[in-house]
C-alpha positions in Angstrom: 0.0 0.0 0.0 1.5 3.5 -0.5 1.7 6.2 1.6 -1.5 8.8 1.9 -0.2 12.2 2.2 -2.1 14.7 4.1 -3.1 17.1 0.8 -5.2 13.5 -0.1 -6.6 12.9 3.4 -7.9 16.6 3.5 -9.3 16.2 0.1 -11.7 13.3 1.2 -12.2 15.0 4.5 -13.6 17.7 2.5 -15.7 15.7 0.1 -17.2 13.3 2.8 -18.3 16.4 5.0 -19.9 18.1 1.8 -21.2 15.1 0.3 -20.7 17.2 -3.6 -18.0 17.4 -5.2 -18.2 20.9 -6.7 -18.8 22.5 -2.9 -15.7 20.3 -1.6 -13.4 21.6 -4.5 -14.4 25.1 -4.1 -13.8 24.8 0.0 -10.7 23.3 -1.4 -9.8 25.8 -4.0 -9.0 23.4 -6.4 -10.9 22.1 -9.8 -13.7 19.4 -9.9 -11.5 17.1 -11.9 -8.5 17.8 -9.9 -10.6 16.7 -6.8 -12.1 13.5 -8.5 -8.4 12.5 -9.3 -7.4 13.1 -5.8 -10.3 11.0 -4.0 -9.4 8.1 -7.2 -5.7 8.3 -5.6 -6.8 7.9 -2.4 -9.3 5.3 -2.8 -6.8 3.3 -5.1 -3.7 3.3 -2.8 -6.8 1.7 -0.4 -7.9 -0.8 -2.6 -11.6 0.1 -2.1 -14.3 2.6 -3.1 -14.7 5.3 -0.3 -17.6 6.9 -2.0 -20.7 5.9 -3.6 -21.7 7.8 -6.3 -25.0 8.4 -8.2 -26.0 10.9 -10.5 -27.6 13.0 -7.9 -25.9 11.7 -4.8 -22.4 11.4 -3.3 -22.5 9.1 -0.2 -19.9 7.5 2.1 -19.3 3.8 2.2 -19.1 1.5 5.1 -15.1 1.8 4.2 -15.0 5.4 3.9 -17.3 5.8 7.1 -14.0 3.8 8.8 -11.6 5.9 7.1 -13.1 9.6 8.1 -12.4 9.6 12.1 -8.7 8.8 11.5 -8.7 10.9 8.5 -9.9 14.1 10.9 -7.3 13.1 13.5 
């Protein structure tokens, strides 16, 4: 597993307390497809899906709902 560094832990921090992507990136002050490419490196070097996405919803997985206390910490 690689390393996780902070700039990709704050990145879902950010998504998983907005639950949209646009509103995350903005707080971030970043791009949309900057973010997306961030939470894909993050949920890659993981080896599972943090997220789960519809067309009108962005939720948080069982494995993302693990990951977001240590992630704050």
């Amino acid at each position: 597993m690689n390393p996780i560094s902070l700039d990709l832990l704050a990145s879902f921090v950010a998504l998983a307390d907005d639950l949209h992507y646009t509103q995350a990136a903005a707080r971030l002050h970043v791009a949309q497809p900057a973010l997306t490419k961030r939470i894909q490196q993050v949920e890659r070097a993981l080896g599972t899906p943090l997220f789960a996405r519809t067309r009108r919803a962005v939720n948080l997985t069982p494995a993302g709902e693990v990951l977001l206390p240590a992630a704050r910490h």
